[in-house]
C-alpha angles and dihedrals in degrees: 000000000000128000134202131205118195118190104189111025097198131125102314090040106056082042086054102047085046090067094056124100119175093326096119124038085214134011116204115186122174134211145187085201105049092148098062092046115093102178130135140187142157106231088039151101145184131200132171122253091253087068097040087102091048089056095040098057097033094047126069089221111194091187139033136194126193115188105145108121110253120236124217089288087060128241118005092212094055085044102062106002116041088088088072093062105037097107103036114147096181098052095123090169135002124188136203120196110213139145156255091245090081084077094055124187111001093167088250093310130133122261132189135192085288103048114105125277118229113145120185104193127083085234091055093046091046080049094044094049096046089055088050087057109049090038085055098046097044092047082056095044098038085239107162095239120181116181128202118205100208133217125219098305116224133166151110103348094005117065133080106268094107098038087051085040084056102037087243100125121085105229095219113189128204126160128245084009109149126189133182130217144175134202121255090237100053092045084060102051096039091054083048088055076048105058096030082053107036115198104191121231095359128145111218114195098217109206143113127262093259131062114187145175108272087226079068099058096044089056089045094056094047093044079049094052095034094243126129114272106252107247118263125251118207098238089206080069103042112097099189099085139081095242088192098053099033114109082228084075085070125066125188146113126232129241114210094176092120094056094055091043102053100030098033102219142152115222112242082208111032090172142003092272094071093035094060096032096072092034093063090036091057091032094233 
């Protein structure tokens, strides 16, 4: 039977392991926070970090997940536990979540897997240097990686309906600004073809068919809920933000043909539209 191996059970994750039937015989996720996580299922089981090499050397994994954030040293995961899979025989897919800010500042242009990676945040360079890694290692040790380099993830518990509901989101406003997002459901089912059609070494941009200016999502959503729009503020005269590290420095839009193409598939929420207006309509 299949086994899954989860290091970072955070959003995406639970999500992820929700979606599951019988697909794995057991379902293993890892935390640093277990405290704070509240989560149960039967086919499933959390640990904290400090038991991940236990598991590793003592269960035959046929997938693994990594989704933790890297620091400037790169993946956590690479960093103290990659020994303990080296020599794997079983791994039939490994994953590794990442994100669009490896590309960095493409002046508003598209960019696909092939496009240059020049991240100019620390965030995008921590991102950019965990893929290298990984890519690197599982070259080495023949491990079947895919990364996804993920979009802004929304959905149900994680999106702005309740800060614009309490006038608690700034409504920044900068010209010709695009950003890409996916919800949190497509992301789900896209990273499950994945895994029951491995494609070995392969880098999967992860976002919906239409970027957009954030300004435009916060109008829809008030227009949506019947409430003023909040005023702009234009985000070059605010002082209060770290203009280096903002993911308004960096300006693209992100192309998901390959998805679609590999994976043939039709988004359940193409755009933001869709995406929040079930979310309002179901108040999550």
């Amino acid at each position: 039977m299949k086994k899954l191996f989860i290091y970072g059970f955070g959003y995406t994750a639970q999500k992820l392991v929700d979606s599951f039937g019988n697909d794995f015989s057991s379902i293993i996720g890892s935390t640093r926070n277990m405290e704070n996580i509240n989560y149960r299922n039967k086919s499933f089981e959390l640990i904290d970090n400090f038991q991940v090499s236990d598991y590793l050397l003592n269960s035959d994994f046929s997938h693994i997940l990594v989704s933790s954030p890297p620091d400037i040293k790169g993946d956590p995961f690479y960093l103290n536990f990659r020994k303990f899979i080296k020599n794997s025989k079983n791994i039939l897919w490994f994953g590794y979540l990442s994100a669009t800010n490896v590309y960095g500042d493409h002046n508003g242009k598209y960019v696909d897997e092939t496009s240059k990676t020049i991240p100019s945040t620390q965030k995008g360079k921590n991102r950019l240097l965990a893929e290298n890694q990984w890519l690197s290692f599982c070259e080495e040790m023949n491990i079947p990686i895919h990364i996804f380099r993920l979009a802004g993830i929304y959905g149900q518990d994680r999106n702005i309906i309740k800060k614009v509901t309490d006038q608690k989101l700034i409504n920044f406003e900068k010209k010709s600004q695009y950003f890409s997002r996916i919800y949190i459901d497509d992301l789900i089912n896209i990273l499950r073809l994945s895994m029951l059609k491995p494609n070995p070494f392969s880098i999967y941009n992860i976002a919906d068919d239409f970027p957009s200016n954030i300004t435009d999502v916060i109008e829809y959503v008030c227009q949506q809920i019947n409430i003023p729009v909040p005023s702009k503020v234009n985000y070059l005269n605010d002082n209060t933000i770290n203009k280096n590290e903002s993911f308004f420095s960096e300006n693209k839009r992100v192309n998901n043909k390959l998805i679609k193409n590999e994976f043939k598939i039709e988004l359940k929420y193409p755009s933001y539209r869709d995406g929040y207006k079930e979310l309002i309509a179901k108040k999550i």
